[in-house]
N, C-alpha and C positions, 0 to 999 in steps of 0.2 A: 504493500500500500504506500509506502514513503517512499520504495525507485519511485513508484508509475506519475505521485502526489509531485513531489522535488528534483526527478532527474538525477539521482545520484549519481550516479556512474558515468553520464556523461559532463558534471560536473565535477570527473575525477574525484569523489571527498565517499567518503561511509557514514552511517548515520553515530559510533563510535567518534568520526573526527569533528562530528555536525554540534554531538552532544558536550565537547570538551570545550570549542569555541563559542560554544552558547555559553555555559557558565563563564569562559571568562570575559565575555566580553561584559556578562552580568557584573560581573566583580565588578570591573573596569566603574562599571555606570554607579552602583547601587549606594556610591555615598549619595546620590541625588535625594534618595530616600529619608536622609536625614538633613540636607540640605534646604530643601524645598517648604518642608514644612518650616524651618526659621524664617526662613524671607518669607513666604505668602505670611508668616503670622505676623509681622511687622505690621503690614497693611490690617490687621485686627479682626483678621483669618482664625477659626481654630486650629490648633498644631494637627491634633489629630486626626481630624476629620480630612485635613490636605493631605497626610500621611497616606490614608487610606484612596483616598482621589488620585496618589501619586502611584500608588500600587496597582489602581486601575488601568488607569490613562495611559501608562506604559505599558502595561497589558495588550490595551487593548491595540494602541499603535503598533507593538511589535509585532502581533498575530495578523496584521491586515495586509503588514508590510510582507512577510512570510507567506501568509498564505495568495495575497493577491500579486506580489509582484517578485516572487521567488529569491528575495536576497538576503544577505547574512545583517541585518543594519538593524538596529538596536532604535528604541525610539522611548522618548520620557519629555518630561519640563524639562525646556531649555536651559542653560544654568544661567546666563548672559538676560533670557528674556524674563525671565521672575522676575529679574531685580527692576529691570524696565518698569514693569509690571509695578511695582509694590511702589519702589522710588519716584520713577515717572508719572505714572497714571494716578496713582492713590495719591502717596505722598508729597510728589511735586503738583501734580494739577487739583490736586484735593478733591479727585471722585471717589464717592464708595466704591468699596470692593466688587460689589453687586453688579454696579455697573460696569467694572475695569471687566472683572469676568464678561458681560453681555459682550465689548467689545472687543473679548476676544474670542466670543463666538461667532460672531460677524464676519470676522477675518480668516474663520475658516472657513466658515460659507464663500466668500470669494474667493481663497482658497480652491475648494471646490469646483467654483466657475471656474474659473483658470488654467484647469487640470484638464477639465474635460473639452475646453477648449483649444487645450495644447497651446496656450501663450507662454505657459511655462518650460513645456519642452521647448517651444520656438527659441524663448531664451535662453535655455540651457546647451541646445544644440549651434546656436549660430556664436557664441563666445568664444573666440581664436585661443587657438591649441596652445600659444605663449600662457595667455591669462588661466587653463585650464590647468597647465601645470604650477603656475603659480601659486594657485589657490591649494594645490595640494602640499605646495612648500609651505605655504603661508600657514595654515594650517597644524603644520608641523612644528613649525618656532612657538606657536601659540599654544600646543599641545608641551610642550619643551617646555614655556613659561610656566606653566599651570604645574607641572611636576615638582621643576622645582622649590615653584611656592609652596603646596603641598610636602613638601619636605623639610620645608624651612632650611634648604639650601641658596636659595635669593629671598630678602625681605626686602621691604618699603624704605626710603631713607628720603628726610626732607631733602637733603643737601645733593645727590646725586640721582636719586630717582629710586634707585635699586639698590641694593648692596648685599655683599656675602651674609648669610645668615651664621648663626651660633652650628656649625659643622661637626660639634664634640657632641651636642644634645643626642641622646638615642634615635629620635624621629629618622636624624639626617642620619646617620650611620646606617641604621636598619635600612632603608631608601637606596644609599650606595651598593649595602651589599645586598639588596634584592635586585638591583640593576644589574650586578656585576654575574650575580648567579643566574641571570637572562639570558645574558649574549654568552657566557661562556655552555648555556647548557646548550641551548640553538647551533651555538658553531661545532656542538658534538653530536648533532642530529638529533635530540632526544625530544620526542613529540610533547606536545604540551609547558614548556620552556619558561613562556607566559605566565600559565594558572600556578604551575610550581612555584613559582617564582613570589605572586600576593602570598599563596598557604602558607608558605617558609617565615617570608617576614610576619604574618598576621600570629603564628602559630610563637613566634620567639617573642611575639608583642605580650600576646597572653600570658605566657610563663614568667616576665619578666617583671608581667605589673601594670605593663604601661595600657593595656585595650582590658577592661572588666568583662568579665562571663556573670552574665546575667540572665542566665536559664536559655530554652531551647523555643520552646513555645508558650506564645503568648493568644489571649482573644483579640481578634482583628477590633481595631476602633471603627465608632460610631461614623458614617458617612453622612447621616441626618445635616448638621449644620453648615453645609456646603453645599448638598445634593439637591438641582436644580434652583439653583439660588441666584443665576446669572439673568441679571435683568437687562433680556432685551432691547425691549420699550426705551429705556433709559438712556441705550447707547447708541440710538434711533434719534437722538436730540441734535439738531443742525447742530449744537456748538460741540457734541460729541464725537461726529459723523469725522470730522477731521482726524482727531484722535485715531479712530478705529481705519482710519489709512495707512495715518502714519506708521501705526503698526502693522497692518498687512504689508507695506512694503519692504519694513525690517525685517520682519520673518521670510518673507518672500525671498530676500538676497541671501541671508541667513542661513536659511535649510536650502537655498538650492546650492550655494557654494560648498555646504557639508556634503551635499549629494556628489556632488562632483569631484571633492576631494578623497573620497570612501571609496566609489567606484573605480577612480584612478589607482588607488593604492591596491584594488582589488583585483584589477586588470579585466575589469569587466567591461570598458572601454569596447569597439570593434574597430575595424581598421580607418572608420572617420571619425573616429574619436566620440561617437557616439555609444548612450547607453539604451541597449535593445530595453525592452519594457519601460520606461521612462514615464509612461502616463500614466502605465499602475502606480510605479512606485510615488508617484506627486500624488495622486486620489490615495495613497492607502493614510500618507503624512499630514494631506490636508482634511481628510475625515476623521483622525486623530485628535488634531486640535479642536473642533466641533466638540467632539462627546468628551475631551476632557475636557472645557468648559463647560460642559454640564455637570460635571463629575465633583468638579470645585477648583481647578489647579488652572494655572495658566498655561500657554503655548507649548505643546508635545515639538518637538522636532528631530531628525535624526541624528544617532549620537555620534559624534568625531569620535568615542571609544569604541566604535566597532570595530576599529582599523587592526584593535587589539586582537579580537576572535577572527576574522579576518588571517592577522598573520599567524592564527594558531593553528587554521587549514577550514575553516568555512568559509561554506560555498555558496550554499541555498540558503532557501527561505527555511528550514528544518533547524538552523541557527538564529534563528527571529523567534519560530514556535519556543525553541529551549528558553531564551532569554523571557518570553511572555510567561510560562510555566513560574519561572525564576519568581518573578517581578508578584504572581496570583500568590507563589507559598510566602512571601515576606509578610502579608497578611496576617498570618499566622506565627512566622518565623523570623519575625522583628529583631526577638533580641537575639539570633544569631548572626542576623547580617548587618549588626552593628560593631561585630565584633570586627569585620576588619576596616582598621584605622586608611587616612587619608594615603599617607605614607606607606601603604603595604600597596597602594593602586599606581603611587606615583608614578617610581620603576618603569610600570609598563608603559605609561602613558611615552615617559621617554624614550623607554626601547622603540616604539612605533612611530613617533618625533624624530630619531634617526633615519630610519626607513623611507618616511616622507621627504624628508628634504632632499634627498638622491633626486626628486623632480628636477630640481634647479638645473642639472647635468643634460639634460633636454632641450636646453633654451638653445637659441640661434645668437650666442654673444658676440656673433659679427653686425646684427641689425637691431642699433639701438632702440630703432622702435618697435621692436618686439621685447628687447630686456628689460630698459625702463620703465613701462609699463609692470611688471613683471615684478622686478625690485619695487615698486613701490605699493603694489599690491601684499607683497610680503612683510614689508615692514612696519605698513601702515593697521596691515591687521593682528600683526604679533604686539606691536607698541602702544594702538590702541585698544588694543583688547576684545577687539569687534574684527568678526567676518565680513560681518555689511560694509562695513567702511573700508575697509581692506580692498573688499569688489571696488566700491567705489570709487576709490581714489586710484587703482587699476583701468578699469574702463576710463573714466575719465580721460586720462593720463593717455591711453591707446588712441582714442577717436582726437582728444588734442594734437596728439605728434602724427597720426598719418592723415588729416588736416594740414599742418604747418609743414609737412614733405612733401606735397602732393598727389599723396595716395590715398586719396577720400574715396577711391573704388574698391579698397580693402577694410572697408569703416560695415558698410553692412545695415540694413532698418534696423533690424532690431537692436544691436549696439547703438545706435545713433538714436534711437528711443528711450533706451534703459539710460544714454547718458543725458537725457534729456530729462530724465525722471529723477537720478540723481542731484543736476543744476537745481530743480525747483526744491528737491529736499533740504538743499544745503541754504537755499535759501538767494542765491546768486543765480535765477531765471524769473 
């Protein structure tokens, strides 16, 4: 049932290599679990109740993604759009919560339209092969960045930006040597490299002190005070209606540059750079965010840690089901999968940070207006911490320079529209 369902076998992978990538790609994600409920509760969210909406919502995103568009891609609350979300909408524009939910149910509905209208793949597919690989470098520094904050190997520093963190602390220690015991088990062939890799560190965390065991199973919390709570109506208000753009076009640049950098790490690309099934996999993501705004939680999007089960040898959507399975028993299974710490994920998110930046090795650095572009896409999303902006100051930057060279016949509608969506965003159209 699971060849005939997933295509095993002509996706070279067994349902053995399907089941190993799925959990780890779970690990990879599952601090979101504890994540998401702090920030949605800032905005004056119950914890638990988002806890449980987050158990869902990834559920249910991954299983759609698996079963309708057969790929290995993990899917949850965005970690970047929450805070949008809570900071932005709530706390900066001072909407209820009720309402920030309505519109970001909205934005999956358009979502939606857009999917099946294929404006999304238009977009996805007509983006030059410099900017696709970009996005998958970019991506990588940004994944890189994330690790080693989560390690507290780079911290915050008023005076330079960043700075070394405390390196002696256990976090960072344990992080080094669950990186180091990655690449050296991979470079000896030994399957599953990755998930060995969180167990070891999570496993010397426990013993040592630093991560508490706090029993095995728990009763799922209350969904009640969340559960269809998103007020429509309200995000229906002309002075709302902008809002709920502004965020469909953030998410919109958001999940499709993660799409893009997932699939290229996955080599699921075909020989024009294109990803066969493209309209499932945008219908499975933007029918996600829909029901998890009903659910309680903000924006599901696909996770840049797939990249981790991915390199673990998944292939299919049988690696999406395992990850939803994952995401239904934390329900239950709380306080085990809080036992592993930030720093036991870090590792891998860098192992797979290496991986992706090899894109770079792909550029044309004889045709500046392919690299530039390219470099400033990279930087601009690693430094500002944003994929969207990352895109955008890439495209930009592309339709600017083959404009000012004379090759606006390699510019394209759709790029010469997306950058025209980006001008008015930034506010200079």
């Amino acid at each position: 049932m699971l060849e005939k369902r997933f295509a095993l076998r002509a996706h070279g992978t067994t349902v053995r290599t399907e089941i190993l990538a799925g959990c780890t790609t779970f690990l990879t994600m599952s601090a979101i679990l504890f994540v998401n409920p702090e920030v949605l509760g800032q905005a004056g969210m119950d914890r638990n109740a988002v806890f449980a909406a987050t158990c869902l919502a990834s559920a249910v995103g991954s299983l759609l993604m698996g079963l309708l568009a057969n790929y290995p891609i993990g899917q949850a609350p965005g970690m970047g759009i929450n805070a949008v979300f809570t900071f932005g909408l709530v706390k900066g524009m001072g909407l209820p919560w009720e309402t920030a939910l309505g519109a970001v149910f909205l934005s999956g509905l358009l979502f939606v339209l857009v999917s099946l209208l294929r404006v999304r793949e238009w977009f996805v597919n007509a983006m030059p092969s410099a900017l696709k690989h970009a996005i998958t470098a970019g991506v990588g520094l940004f994944l890189a960045l994330l690790a080693l904050h989560a390690a507290g190997i780079v911290v915050a520093s008023a005076d330079t930006l960043v700075m070394l963190g405390n390196v002696k602390a256990p976090s960072a220690l344990l992080a080094m040597g669950g990186f180091l015991l990655m690449v050296v088990l991979d470079q000896r062939g030994i399957p599953g490299a990755i998930l060995i890799g969180i167990l070891t560190v999570t496993a010397i965390s426990v013993m040592l002190g630093l991560s508490a065991f706090n029993g095995v199973v728990a009763l799922p919390p209350s969904l009640a005070p969340t559960l269809l709570k998103a007020d429509i109506s309200g995000a229906l208000n002309p002075a709302v209606l902008g809002v709920v753009l502004s965020f469909f076009l953030m998410s919109l640049f958001e999940t499709s540059g993660t799409l893009i950098a997932i699939a290229q790490r996955g080599g699921f690309l075909d020989s024009q750079g294109r990803l066969p099934r493209l309209e499932r996999a945008l219908l499975a993501d933007s029918t996600a965010i829909s029901i998890g705004a009903l659910l309680g939680t903000s924006s599901t999007t696909s996770y840049l840690e797939s990249t981790a089960g991915i390199s673990a040898g998944g292939r299919t959507g049988l690696t999406a089901v395992v990850i939803a399975a994952l995401f239904l028993a934390c329900l239950v299974l709380a306080p085990l999968a809080a036992m592993v710490p930030a720093y036991a994920t870090a590792p891998a998110l860098l192992y797979v940070a290496i991986l992706m930046l090899r894109s770079l090795a792909a550029l044309d650095w004889d045709d500046l207006t392919e690299t530039a572009p390219a470099v400033c896409c990279v930087t601009v999303m690693a430094f500002t911490f944003s994929i969207a902006d990352g895109i955008a100051f890439g495209v930009l930057c592309h339709v600017a320079l083959k404009l000012l060279t004379g090759q606006s016949n390699r510019i394209g509608l759709p790029m010469a529209v997306v950058a025209g969506l980006f001008l008015a965003r930034y506010g200079w159209l």
